[in-house]
Every structure is written in C-alpha cells, then in structure tokens.
C-alpha positions, -999 to 999 in steps of 0.1 A, spaced: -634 -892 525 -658 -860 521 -639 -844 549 -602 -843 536 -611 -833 502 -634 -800 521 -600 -798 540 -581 -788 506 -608 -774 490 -605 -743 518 -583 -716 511 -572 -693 528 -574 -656 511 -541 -628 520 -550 -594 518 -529 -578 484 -502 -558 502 -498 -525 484 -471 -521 459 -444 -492 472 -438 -468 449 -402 -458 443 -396 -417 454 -379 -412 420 -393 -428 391 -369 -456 373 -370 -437 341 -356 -405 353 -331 -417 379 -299 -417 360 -311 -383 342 -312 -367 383 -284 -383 393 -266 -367 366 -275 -333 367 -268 -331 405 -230 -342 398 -225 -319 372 -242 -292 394 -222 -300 421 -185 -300 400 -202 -266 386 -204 -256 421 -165 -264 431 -153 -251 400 -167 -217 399 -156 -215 438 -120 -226 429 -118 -201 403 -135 -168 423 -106 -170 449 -80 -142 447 -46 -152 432 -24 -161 459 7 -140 468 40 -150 449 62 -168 474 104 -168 477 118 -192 453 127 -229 458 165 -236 464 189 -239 438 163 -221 416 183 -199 390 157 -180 364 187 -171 340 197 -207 333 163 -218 329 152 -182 301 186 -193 284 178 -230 273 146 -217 251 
C-alpha cells in the first residue's frame, strides 16, 4: 500500500517555458496601424496631385458645347 501512494505522491516538475513577447506592444497597435494608413493615403494623394494636367483631348461624339452653355 506504501508503494502506490509514493507512486502519486511523485511529480514530475516542467521547466516554465518563457512567455513570447509580442514585437508591438497591445496598447499601441491600433495607434501604429493607424498612422501607417494615413501615411500611406498621404503618400498617394500628394503623388496624384503633383502630376502635370493631362492634355485636353477631342470631344466625345454628339458633344455640342452651345446647347449645353444655353440650358444655364
């Protein structure tokens, strides 16, 4: 009887494993994820708006200018 109660009296110890730290911390996550979208539409907008005007094309068909200035 001695022996089976040793038996689970015997534990067996795991080494901790270490706890992985996150790159980013929680807190502050949604604040970088933020400011690198807005940088990024920052980005596109001041490229779309530091092209040169594009060259004025031929008109569409059936496009008449004088019956479109009279109707205002």
């Amino acid at each position: 009887m001695s022996k089976t109660k040793n038996k689970n009296k015997e534990r067996k110890f795991e080494t901790p494993k270490p706890e992985k730290k996150p790159l980013i911390n929680p807190k502050h996550k949604s604040t970088i994820w933020t400011i690198a979208i807005l940088l990024i539409l920052l980005i596109f907008f001041i490229i779309n708006n530091t092209k040169s005007v594009p060259e004025e094309g031929p008109y569409p068909p059936n496009y008449h200018p004088d019956i479109l200035n009279t109707q205002n």
